[in-house]
C-alpha positions as CSV (number, residue, x, y, z in Angstrom):
1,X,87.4,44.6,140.5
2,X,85.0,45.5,142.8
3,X,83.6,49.2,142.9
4,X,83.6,50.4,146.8
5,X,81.5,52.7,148.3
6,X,82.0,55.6,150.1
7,X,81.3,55.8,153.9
8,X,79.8,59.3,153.6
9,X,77.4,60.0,151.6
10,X,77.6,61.8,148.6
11,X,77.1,66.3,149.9
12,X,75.3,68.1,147.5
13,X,77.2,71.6,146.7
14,X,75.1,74.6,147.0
15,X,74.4,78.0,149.6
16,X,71.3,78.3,151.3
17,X,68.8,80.9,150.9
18,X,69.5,83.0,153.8
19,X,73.5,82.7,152.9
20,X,72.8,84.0,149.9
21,X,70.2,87.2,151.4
22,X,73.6,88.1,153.6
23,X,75.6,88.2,150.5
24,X,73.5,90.3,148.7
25,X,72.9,92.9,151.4
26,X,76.7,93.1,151.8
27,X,76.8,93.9,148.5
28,X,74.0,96.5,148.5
29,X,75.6,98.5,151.9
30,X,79.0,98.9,150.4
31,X,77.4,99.9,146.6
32,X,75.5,102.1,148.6
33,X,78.6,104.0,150.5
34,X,80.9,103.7,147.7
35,X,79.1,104.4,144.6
36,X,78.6,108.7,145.8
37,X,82.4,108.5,146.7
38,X,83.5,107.4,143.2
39,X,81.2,109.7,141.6
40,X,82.4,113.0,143.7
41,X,86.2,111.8,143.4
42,X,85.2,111.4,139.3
43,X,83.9,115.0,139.1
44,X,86.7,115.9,141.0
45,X,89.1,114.5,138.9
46,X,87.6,115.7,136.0
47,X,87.7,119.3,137.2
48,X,91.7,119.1,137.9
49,X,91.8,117.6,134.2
50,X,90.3,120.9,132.8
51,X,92.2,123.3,135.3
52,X,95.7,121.5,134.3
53,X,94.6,121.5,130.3
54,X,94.1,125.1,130.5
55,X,97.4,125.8,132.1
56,X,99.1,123.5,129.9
57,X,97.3,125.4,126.3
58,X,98.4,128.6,128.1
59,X,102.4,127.1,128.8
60,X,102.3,126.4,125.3
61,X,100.5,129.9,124.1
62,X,103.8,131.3,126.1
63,X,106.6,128.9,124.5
64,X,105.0,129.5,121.2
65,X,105.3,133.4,121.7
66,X,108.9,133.0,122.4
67,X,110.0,130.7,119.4
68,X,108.2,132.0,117.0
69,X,108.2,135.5,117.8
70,X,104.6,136.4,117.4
71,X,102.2,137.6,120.0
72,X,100.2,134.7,121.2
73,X,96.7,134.2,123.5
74,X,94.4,132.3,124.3
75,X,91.0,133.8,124.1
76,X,87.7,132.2,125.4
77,X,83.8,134.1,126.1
78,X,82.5,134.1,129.1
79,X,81.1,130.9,130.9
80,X,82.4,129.1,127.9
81,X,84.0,125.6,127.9
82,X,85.6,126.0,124.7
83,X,88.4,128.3,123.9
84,X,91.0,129.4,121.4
85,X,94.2,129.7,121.1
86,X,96.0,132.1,118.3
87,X,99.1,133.9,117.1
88,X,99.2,137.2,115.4
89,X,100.4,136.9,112.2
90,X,100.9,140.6,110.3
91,X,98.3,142.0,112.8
92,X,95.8,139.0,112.2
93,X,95.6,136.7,114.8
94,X,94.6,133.2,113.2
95,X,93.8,130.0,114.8
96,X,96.5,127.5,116.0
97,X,94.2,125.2,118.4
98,X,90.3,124.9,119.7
99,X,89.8,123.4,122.8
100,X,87.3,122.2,125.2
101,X,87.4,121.5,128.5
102,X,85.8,118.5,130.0
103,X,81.9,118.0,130.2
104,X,79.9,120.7,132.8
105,X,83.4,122.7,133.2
106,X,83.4,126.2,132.1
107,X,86.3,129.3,131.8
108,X,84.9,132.5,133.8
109,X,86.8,135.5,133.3
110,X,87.4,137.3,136.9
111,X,89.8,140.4,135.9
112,X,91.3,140.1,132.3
113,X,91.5,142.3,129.8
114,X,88.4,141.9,127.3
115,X,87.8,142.8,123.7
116,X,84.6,142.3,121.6
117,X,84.7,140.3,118.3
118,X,81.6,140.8,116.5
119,X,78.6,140.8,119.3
120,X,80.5,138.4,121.3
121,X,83.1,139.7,124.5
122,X,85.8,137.3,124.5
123,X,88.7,137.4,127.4
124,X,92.2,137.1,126.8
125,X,95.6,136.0,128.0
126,X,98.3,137.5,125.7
127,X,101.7,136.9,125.6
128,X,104.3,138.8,123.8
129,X,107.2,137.4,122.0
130,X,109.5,137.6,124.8
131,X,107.1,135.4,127.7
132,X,105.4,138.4,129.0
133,X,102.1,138.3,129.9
134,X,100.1,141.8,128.9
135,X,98.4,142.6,132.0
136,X,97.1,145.6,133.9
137,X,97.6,144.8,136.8
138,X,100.3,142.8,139.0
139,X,98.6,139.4,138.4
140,X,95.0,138.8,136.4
141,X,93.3,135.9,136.6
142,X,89.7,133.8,135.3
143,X,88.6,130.8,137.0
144,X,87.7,126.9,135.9
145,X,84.7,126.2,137.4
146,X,82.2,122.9,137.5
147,X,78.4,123.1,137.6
148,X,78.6,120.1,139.2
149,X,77.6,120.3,143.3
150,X,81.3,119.2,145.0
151,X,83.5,120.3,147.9
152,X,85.9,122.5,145.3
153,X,83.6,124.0,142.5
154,X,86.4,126.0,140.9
155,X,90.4,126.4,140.6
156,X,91.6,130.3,139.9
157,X,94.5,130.5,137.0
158,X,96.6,133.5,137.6
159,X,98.4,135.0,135.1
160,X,101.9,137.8,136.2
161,X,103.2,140.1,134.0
162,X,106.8,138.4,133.7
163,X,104.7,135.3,132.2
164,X,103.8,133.2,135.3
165,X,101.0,131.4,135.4
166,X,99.7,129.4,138.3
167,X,96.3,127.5,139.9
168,X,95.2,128.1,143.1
């Protein structure tokens, strides 16, 4: 058998410098538009993740009023990103959960009541055994806010006497 060869000569595979160059700027302009967007919609997300965690903890503060009928709150100091959330057992309140909210997130009380434990002023939501929320006033509120610079720095949690709670 005879080998036959090809009428074309054998194309070496490859790009050439200035396909390459066009490649990598593409690359560069769309890292360079899309990279800030991920990051704000990131922080963003992450500030919606704290707001909803906080009215979750204080959904369950309320259902835990109810069934086990105790008064229930959840109690955090000013600027803070970690709070508490307790029952009041025989006029003690002891712990049920700690939490934090997520990184450069903080709770900033705006109008709830306040008591001082040790040196420390905390501010509280308390609910009483039947869902009600112990306020002053029609509606209290505090505020979840981010350090981080974005469009929406903070998310207001407002708390109404018959036990409502809701962000705006």
């Amino acid at each position: 058998m005879q080998s036959r060869k090809s009428v074309f000569p054998r194309a070496q595979g490859g790009y050439s410098f200035a396909e390459v160059l066009v490649v990598v700027a593409i690359i560069g302009i769309v890292s360079l538009v899309s990279v800030p967007q991920f990051i704000a919609y990131q922080r963003s997300s992450a500030l919606k993740s704290s707001m909803r965690q906080v009215m979750n903890d204080l959904r369950f503060a309320r259902q835990k009023a109810i069934v086990e009928h105790r008064q229930t709150r959840l109690r955090f100091a000013q600027n803070a990103n970690v709070y508490v959330i307790e029952r009041n057992v025989s006029g003690t309140w002891t712990t049920i959960q700690q939490r934090q909210v997520q990184e450069a997130n903080s709770l900033v009380n705006v109008d709830l009541p306040t008591a001082t434990i040790g040196s420390i002023s905390y501010a509280m939501v308390v609910f009483q055994p039947s869902g009600q929320a112990v306020v002053s006033s029609p509606s209290q509120s505090f505020r979840v806010r981010t350090a981080w610079a974005q469009a929406k720095t903070s998310y207001q949690v407002v708390v109404a006497p018959p036990g409502f709670i809701k962000a705006q």
